[in-house]
PAZAPA-4460 file (N, C-alpha, C; in steps of 0.05 Angstrom, whole numbers, plus 32768, in hexadecimal, padded with zeros to 4 digits):
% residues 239
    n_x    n_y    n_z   ca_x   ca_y   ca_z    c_x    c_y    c_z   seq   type   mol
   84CB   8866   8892   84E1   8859   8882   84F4   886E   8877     1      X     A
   84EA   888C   8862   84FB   8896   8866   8511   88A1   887C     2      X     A
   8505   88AC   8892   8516   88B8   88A9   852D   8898   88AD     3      X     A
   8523   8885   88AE   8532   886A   88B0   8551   8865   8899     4      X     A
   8545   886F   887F   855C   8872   886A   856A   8891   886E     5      X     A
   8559   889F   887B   856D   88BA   887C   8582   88B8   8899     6      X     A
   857E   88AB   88AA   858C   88A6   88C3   85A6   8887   88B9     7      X     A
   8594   887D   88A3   85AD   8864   88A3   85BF   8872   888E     8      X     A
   85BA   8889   887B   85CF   8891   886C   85E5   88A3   887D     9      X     A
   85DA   88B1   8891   85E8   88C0   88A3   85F8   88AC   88B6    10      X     A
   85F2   8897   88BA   8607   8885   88CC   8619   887A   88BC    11      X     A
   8612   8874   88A1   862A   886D   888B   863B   8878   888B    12      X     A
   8634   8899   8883   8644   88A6   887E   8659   88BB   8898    13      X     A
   864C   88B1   88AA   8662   88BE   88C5   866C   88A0   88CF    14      X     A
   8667   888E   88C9   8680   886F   88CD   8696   887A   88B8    15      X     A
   8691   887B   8898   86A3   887A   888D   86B3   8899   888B    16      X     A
   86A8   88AD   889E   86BF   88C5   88A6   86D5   88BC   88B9    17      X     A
   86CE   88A9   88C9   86E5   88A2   88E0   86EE   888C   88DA    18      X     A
   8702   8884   88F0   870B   8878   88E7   8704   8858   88E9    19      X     A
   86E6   8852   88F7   86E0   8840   88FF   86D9   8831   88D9    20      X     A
   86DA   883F   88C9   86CF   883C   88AD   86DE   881F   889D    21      X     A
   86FF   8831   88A8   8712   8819   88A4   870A   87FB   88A7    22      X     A
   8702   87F6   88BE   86FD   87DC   88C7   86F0   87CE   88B1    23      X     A
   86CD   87D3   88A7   86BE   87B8   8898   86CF   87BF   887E    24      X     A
   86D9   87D1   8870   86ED   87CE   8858   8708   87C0   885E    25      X     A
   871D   87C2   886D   872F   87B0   8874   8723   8794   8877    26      X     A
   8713   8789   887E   8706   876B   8891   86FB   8769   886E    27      X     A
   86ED   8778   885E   86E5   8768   8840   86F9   8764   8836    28      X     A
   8711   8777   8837   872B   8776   8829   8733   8759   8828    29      X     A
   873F   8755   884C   8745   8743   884F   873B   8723   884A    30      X     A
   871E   8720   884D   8715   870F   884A   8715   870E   8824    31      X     A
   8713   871A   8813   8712   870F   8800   872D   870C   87F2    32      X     A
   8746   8717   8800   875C   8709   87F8   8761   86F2   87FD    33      X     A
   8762   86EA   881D   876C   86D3   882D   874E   86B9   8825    34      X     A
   873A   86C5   8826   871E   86AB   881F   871F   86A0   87FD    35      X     A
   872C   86B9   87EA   872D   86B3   87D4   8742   86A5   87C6    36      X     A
   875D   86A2   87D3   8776   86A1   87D2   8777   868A   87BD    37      X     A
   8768   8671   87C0   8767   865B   87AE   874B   8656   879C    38      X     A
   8743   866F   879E   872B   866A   878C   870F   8662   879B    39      X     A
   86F7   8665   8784   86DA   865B   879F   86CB   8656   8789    40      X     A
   86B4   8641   878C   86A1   8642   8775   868C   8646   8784    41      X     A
   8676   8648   8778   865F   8650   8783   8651   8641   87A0    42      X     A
   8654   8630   8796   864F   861F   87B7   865A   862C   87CC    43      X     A
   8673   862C   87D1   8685   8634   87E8   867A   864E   87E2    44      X     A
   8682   8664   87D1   8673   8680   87CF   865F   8683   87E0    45      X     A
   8649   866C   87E0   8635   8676   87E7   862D   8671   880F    46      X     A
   864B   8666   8815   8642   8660   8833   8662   866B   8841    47      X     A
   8673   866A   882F   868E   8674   883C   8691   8696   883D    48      X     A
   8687   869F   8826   867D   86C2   881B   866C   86C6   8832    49      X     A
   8659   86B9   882B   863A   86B9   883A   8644   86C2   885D    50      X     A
   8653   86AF   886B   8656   86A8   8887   8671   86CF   888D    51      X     A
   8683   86CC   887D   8694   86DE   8878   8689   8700   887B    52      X     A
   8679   86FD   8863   8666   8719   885D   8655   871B   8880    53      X     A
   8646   8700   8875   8634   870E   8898   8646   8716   88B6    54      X     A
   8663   870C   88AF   866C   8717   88CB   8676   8733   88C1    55      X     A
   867D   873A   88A9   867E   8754   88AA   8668   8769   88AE    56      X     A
   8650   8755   88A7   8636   876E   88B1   8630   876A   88D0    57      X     A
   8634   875E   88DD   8638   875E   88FA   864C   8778   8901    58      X     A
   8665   876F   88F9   8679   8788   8904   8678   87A3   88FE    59      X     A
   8667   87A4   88E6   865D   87BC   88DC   8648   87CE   88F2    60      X     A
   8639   87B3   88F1   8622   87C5   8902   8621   87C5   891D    61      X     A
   8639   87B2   8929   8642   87C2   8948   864F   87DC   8946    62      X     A
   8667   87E4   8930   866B   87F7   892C   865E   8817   8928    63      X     A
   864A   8814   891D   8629   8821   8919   8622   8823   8935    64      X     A
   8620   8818   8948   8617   8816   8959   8620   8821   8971    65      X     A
   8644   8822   8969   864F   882A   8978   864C   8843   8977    66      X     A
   8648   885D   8958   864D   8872   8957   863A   8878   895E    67      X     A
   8620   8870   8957   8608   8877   8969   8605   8877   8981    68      X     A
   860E   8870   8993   8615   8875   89B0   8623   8883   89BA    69      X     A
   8625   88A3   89B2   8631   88B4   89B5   861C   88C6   89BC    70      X     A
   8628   88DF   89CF   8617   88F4   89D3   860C   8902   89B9    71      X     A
   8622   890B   89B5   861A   8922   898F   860C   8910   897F    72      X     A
   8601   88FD   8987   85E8   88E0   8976   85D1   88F0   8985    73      X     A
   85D6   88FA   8999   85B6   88F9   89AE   859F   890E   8995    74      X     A
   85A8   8923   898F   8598   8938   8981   8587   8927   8966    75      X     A
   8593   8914   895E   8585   8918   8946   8579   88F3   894F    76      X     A
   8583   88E5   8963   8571   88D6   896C   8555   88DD   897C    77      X     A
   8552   88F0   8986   853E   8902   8999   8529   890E   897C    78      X     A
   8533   890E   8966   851D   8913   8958   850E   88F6   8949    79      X     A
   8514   88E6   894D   8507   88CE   8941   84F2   88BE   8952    80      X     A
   84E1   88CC   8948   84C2   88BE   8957   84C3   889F   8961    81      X     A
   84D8   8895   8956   84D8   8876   8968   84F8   8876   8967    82      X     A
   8503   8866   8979   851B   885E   897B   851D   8841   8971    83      X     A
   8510   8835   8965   8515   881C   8959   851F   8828   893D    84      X     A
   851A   8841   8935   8523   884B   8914   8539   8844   8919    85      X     A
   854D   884B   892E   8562   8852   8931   8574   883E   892F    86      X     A
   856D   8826   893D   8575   8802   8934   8571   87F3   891B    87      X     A
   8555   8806   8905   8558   87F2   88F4   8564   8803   88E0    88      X     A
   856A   8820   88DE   8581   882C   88CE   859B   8821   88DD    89      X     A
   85A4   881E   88EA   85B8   880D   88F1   85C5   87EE   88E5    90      X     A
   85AA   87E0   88E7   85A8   87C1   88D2   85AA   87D1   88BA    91      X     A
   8599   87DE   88B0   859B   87EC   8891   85AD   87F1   8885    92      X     A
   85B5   8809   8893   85DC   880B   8890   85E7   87F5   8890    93      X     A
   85F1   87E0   889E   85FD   87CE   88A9   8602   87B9   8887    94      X     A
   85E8   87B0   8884   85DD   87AE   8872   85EB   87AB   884C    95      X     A
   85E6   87C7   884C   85EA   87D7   883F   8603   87DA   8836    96      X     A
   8610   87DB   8847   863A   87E1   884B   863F   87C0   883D    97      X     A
   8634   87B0   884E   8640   8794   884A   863A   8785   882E    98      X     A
   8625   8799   8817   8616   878F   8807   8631   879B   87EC    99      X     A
   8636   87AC   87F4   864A   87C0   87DD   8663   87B7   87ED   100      X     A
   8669   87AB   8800   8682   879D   8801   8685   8785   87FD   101      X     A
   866D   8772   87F2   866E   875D   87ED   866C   8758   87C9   102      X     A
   8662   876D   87C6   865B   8773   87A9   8682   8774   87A0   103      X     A
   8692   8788   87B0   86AE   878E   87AB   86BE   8776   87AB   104      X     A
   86BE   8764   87BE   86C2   874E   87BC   86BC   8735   87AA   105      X     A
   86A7   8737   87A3   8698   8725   878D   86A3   872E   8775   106      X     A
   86A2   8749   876B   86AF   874B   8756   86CF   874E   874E   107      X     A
   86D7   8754   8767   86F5   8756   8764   86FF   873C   8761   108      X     A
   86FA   8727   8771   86FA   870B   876F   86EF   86FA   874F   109      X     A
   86E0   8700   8741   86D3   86FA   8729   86E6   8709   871E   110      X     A
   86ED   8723   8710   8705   872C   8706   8720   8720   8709   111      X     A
   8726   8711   871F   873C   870A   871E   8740   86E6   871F   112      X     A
   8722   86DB   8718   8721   86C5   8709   8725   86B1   8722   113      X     A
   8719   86BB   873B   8725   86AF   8754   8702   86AA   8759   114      X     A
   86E8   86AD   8753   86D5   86A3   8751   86BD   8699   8744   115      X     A
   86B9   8692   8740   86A5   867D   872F   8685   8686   872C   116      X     A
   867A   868A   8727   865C   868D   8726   864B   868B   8708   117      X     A
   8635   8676   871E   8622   8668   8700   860B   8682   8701   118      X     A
   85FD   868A   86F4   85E4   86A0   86E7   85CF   8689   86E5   119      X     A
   85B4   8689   86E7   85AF   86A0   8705   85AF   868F   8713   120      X     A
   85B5   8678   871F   85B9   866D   8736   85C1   8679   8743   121      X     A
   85D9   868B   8740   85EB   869E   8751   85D6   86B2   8760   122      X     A
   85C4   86BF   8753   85AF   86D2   8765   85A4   86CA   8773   123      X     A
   85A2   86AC   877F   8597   869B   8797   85AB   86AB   87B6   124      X     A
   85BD   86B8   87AA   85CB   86C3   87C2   85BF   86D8   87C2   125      X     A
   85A5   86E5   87BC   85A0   86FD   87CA   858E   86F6   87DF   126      X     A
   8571   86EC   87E2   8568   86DE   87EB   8573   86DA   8812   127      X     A
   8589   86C2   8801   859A   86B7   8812   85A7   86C7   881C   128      X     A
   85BD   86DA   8820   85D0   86F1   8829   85B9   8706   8832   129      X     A
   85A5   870F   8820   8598   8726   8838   858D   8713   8855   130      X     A
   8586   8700   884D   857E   86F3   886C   8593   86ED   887B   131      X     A
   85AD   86E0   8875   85BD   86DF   888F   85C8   86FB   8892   132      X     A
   85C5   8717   887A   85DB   8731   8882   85C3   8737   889D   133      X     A
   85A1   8741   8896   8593   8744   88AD   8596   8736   88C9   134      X     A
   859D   871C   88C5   859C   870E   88E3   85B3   871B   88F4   135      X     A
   85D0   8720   88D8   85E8   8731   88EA   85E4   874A   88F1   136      X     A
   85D4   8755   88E6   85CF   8776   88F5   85BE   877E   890E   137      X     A
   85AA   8764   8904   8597   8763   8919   85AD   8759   8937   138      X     A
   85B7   8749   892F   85C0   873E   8948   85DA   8755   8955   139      X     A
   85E5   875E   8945   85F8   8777   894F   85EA   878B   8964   140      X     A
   85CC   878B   895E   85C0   87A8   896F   85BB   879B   8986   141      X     A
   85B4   877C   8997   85B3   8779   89B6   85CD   8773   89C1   142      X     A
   85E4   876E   89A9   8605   876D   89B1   8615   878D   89BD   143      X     A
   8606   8797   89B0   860C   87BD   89B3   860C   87CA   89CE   144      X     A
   8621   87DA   89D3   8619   87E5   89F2   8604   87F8   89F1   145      X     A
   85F7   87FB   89D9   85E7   880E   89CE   85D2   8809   89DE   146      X     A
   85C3   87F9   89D5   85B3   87EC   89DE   85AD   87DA   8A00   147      X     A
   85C5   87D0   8A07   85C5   87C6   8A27   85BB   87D5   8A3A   148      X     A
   85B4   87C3   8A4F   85A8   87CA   8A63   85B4   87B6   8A75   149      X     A
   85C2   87BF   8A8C   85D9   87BF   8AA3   85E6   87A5   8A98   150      X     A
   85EE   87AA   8A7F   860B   8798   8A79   85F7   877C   8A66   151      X     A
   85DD   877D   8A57   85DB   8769   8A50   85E6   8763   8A38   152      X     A
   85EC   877B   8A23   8602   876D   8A18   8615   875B   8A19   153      X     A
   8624   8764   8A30   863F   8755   8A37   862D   8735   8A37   154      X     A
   861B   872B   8A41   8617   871A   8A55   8611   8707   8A31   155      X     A
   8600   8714   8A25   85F4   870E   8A04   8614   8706   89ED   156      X     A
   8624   8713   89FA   8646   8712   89E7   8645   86EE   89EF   157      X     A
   8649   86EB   8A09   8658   86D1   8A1E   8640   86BC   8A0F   158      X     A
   8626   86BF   8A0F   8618   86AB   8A03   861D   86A6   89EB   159      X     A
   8620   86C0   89D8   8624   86BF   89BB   8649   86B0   89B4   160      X     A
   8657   86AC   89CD   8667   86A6   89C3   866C   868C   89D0   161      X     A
   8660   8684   89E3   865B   8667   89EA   8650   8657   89D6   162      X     A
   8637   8662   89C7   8629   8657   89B8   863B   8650   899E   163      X     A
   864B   866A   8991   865D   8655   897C   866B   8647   8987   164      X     A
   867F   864C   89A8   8696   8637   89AA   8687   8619   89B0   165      X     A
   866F   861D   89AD   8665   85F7   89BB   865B   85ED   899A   166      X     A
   864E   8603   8988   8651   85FA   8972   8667   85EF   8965   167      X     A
   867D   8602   896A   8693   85F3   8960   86A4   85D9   8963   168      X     A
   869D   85CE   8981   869B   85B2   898D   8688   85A8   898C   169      X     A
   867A   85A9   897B   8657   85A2   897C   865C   8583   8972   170      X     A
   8675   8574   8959   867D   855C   895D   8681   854C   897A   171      X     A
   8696   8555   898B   8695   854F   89A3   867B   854F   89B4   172      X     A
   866F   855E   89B6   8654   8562   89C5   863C   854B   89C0   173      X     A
   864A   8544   899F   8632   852E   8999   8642   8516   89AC   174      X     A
   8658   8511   89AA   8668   84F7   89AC   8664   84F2   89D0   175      X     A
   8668   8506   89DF   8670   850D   89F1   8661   8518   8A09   176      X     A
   864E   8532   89FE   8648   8541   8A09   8626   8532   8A0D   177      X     A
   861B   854B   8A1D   85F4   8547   8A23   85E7   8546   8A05   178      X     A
   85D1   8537   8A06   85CD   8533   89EC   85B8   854C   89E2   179      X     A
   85AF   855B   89FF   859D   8566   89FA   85B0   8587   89F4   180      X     A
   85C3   8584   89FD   85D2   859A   89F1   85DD   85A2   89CE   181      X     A
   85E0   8580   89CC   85E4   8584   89B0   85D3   858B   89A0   182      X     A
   85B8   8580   89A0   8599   8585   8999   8597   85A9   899F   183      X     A
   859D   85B4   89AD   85A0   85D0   89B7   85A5   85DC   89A2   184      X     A
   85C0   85DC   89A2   85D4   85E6   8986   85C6   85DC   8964   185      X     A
   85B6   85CB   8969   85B5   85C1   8951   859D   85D1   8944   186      X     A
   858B   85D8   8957   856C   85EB   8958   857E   860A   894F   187      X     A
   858B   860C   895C   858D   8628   895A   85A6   8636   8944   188      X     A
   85BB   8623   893B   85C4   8624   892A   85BB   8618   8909   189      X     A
   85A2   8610   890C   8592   85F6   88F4   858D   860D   88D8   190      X     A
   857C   8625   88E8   857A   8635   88D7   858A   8642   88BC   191      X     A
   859B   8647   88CC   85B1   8657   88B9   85C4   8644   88A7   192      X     A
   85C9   862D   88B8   85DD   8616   88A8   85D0   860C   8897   193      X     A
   85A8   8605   88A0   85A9   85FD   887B   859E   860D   886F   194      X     A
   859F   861F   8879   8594   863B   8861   85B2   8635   8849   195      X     A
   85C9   8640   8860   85E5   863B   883C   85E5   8626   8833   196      X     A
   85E6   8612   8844   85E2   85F1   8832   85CD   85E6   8822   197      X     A
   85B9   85EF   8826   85AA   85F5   8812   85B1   860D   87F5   198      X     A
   85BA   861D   87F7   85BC   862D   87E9   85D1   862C   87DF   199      X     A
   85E0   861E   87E1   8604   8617   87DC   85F6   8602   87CA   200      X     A
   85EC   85ED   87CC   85E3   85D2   87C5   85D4   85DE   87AC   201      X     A
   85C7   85FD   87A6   85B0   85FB   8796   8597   85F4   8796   202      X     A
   8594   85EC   87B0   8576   85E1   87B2   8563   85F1   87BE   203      X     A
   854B   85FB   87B9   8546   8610   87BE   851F   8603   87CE   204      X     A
   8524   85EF   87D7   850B   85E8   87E5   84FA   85EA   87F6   205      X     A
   84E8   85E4   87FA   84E3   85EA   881A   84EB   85EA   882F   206      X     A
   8500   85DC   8833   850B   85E8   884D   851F   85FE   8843   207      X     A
   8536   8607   882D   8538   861C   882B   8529   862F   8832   208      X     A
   8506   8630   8821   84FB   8645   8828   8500   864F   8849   209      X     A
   84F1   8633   885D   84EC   862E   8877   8501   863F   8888   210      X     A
   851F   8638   887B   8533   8640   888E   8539   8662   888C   211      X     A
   8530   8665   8866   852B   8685   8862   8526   8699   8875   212      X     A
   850A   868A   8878   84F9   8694   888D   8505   8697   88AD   213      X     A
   8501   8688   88B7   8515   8680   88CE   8531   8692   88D8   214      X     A
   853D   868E   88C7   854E   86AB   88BE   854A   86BB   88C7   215      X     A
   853C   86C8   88BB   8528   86DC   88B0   8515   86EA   88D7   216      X     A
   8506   86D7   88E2   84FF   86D3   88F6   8514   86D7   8910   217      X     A
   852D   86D4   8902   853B   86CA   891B   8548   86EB   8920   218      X     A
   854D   86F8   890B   8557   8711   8907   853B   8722   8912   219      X     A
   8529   871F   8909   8519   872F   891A   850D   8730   8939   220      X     A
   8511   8710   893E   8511   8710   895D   8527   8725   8968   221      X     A
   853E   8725   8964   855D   8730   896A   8550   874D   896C   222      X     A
   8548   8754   8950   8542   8779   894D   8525   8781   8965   223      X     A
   851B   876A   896A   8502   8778   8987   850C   876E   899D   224      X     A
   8523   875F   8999   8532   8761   89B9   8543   8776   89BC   225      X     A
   8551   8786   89A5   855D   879A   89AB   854B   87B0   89B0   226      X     A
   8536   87B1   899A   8520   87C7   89A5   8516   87CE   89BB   227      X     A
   850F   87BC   89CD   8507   87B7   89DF   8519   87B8   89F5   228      X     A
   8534   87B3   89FE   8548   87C1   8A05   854E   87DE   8A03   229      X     A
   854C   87E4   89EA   854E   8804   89E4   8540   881B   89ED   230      X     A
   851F   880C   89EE   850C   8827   89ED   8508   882F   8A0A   231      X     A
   8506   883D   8A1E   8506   8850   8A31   8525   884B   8A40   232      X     A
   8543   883B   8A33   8557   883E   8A3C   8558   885D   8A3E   233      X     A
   8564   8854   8A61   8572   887A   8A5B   8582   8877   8A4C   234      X     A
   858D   8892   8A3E   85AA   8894   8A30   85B8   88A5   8A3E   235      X     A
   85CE   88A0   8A54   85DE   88A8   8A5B   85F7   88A4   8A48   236      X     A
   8600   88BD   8A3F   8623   88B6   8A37   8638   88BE   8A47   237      X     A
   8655   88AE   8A45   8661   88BD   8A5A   866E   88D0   8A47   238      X     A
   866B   88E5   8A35   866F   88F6   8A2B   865D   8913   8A41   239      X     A
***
């Protein structure tokens, strides 16, 4: 675990020397001007923030991912007795960045009277936010060229992005479409939707717990599919 926090502070801090650093601070910028513009109360906070934040820990930790795929990475990856350290200081970092940019957001937004929050109901978002920020980090490391093996990334992008565009017609699909398709979308997106709707709602029940979990599960399937991709990859760079 330490070598794990000493490799995720070193990826922090060589993202935010370049200029790739810009990116998850511009994307919080933006999102808490343009998401906050008319105000949010805790409900919406907790699934519009929620949905917002986790794509910034996604882009974070492709980013991470990207710098780690460099040759001058190879030396101090060649000393870590497993190469899975190397993916979950990656989520860690990832993590981590998105937790102090959401924190910047939350409060800059509360200072300027543009958000709302009830005590302690409001701490139901930790819970909630570390499980969907993990599912986004986790899922960044089999999106990574880091990690691929003859292009499965690419092939994992086209599913991952089929999968929201049929969600997003997922009305149509019921009306219209195979029924067993919609049932598809409904399994695999169930998790996460009532994890915030639940947690937007305040209700903190068993299936909250259930979908916690699930979550929770679904992020770690992601992190032993990238593992498992990773470990005896050659690493060729074209450096």
């Amino acid at each position: 675990m330490r070598r794990t926090w000493i490799v995720a502070r070193f990826l922090t801090r060589d993202l935010f020397l370049s200029l790739s650093g810009v990116v998850p601070v511009a994307a919080a910028a933006t999102f808490g001007l343009i998401a906050f513009e008319y105000g949010m109360d805790q409900a919406q906070f907790f699934t519009v923030a929620g949905l917002g934040t986790g794509t910034i820990c996604l882009v974070t930790a492709l980013l991470l991912a990207a710098r780690a795929n460099h040759a001058w990475f190879y030396p101090l990856l060649a000393r870590l007795p497993r190469r899975g350290e190397l993916l979950a200081a990656i989520v860690l970092s990832s993590m981590g960045i998105t937790a102090l940019l959401a924190l910047s957001i939350a409060l800059g937004n509360l200072a300027a009277g543009r958000l709302t929050l009830d005590m302690p109901s409001a701490l139901w978002l930790l819970p909630t936010w570390f499980a969907l920020w993990l599912l986004a980090g986790a899922l960044a490391l089999p999106l990574a060229a880091l990690t691929s093996r003859g292009g499965s990334h690419l092939a994992l992008w086209v599913l991952f992005a089929a999968l929201l565009f049929a969600n997003d017609q997922k009305s149509r699909l019921l009306s219209d479409g195979p029924e067993w398709a919609a049932r598809l979308l409904t399994v695999v997106f169930w998790p996460v939707s009532t994890l915030l709707s639940r947690a937007s709602a305040g209700v903190h029940d068993l299936s909250y717990s259930l979908t916690l979990l699930l979550t929770l599960a679904y992020g770690l399937l992601l992190f032993v599919l990238a593992a498992q991709l990773f470990h005896g990859k050659d690493l060729l760079w074209s450096e």
